[in-house]
C-alpha positions in Angstrom: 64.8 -24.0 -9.8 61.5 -25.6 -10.0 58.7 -24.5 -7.8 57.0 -27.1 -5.3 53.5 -26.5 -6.4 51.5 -27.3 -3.5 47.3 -28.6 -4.2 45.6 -27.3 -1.6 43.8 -30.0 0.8 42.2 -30.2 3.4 44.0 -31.5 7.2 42.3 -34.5 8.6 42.2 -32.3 11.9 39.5 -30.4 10.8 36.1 -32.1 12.5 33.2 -33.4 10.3 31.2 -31.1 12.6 32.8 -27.8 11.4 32.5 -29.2 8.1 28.4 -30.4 8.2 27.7 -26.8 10.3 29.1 -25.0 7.5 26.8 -26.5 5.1 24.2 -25.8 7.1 24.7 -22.5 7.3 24.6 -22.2 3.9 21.7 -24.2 3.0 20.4 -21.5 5.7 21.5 -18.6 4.0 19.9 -20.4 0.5 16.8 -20.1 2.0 16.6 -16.5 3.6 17.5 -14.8 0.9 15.2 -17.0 -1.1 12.2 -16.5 1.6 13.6 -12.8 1.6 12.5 -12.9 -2.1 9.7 -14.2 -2.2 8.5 -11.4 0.7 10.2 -8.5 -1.9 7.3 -10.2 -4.6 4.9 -10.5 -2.2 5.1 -7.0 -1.2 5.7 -5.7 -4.7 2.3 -7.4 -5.6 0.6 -6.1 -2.8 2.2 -2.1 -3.4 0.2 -2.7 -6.9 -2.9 -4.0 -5.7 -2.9 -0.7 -3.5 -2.2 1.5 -5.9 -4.7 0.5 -7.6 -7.5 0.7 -5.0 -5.7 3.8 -4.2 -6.4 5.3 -7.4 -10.3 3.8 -7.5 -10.6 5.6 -4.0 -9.5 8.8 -5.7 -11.7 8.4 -8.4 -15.0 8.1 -6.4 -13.7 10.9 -3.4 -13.5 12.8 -6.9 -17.1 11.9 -7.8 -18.6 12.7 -4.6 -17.1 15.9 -4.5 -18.7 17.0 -7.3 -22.1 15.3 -6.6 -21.8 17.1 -3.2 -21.2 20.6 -4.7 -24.7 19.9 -6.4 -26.3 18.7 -3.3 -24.7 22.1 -1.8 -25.9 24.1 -4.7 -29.6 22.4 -4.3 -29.7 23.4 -0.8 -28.8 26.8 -1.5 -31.7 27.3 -4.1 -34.2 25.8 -1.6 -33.3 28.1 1.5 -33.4 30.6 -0.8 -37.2 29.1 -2.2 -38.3 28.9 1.6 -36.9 32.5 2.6 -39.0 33.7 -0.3 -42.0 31.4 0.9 -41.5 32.5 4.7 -41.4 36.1 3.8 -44.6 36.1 1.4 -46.4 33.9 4.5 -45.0 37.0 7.0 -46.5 39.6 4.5 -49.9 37.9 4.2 -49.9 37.1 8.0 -49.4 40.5 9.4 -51.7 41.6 6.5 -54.7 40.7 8.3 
């Protein structure tokens, strides 16, 4: 008992139409996901760029804080200068 193999073809029923929209659709979906990965670069580019300005930003909010301790400390020393200077003045004026 021999098998009837039969080759798989395609009925002349089926519309050209059905056939052309079908390539389309995936010429379509080619391009999406080929857009959609150029976007994922894109974007992977861009994350790194910000990480890197990220990471400069840190670096100078790091400077500054320390530059503005010393600007704090400065200020200290000289209201502390002045209360000495006010208070000598306040002596010498109420002195005479």
């Amino acid at each position: 008992m021999a098998e009837k193999r039969e080759d798989w073809h395609l009925s002349k029923s089926v519309p050209v139409t059905i056939i052309a929209v079908m390539v389309v659709q995936f010429a379509g979906a080619i391009w999406f996901f080929s857009t959609l990965d150029s976007n994922v670069a894109s974007n992977n580019r861009r994350i790194a760029s910000l990480e890197s300005e990220v990471s400069d930003i840190r670096a100078t909010a790091q400077t500054q804080a320390v530059q503005l301790g010393r600007i704090e400390s400065s200020l200290e020393a000289m209201r502390e200068t002045l209360g000495r200077i006010s208070a000598l003045l306040e002596r010498n004026y109420a002195g005479k």
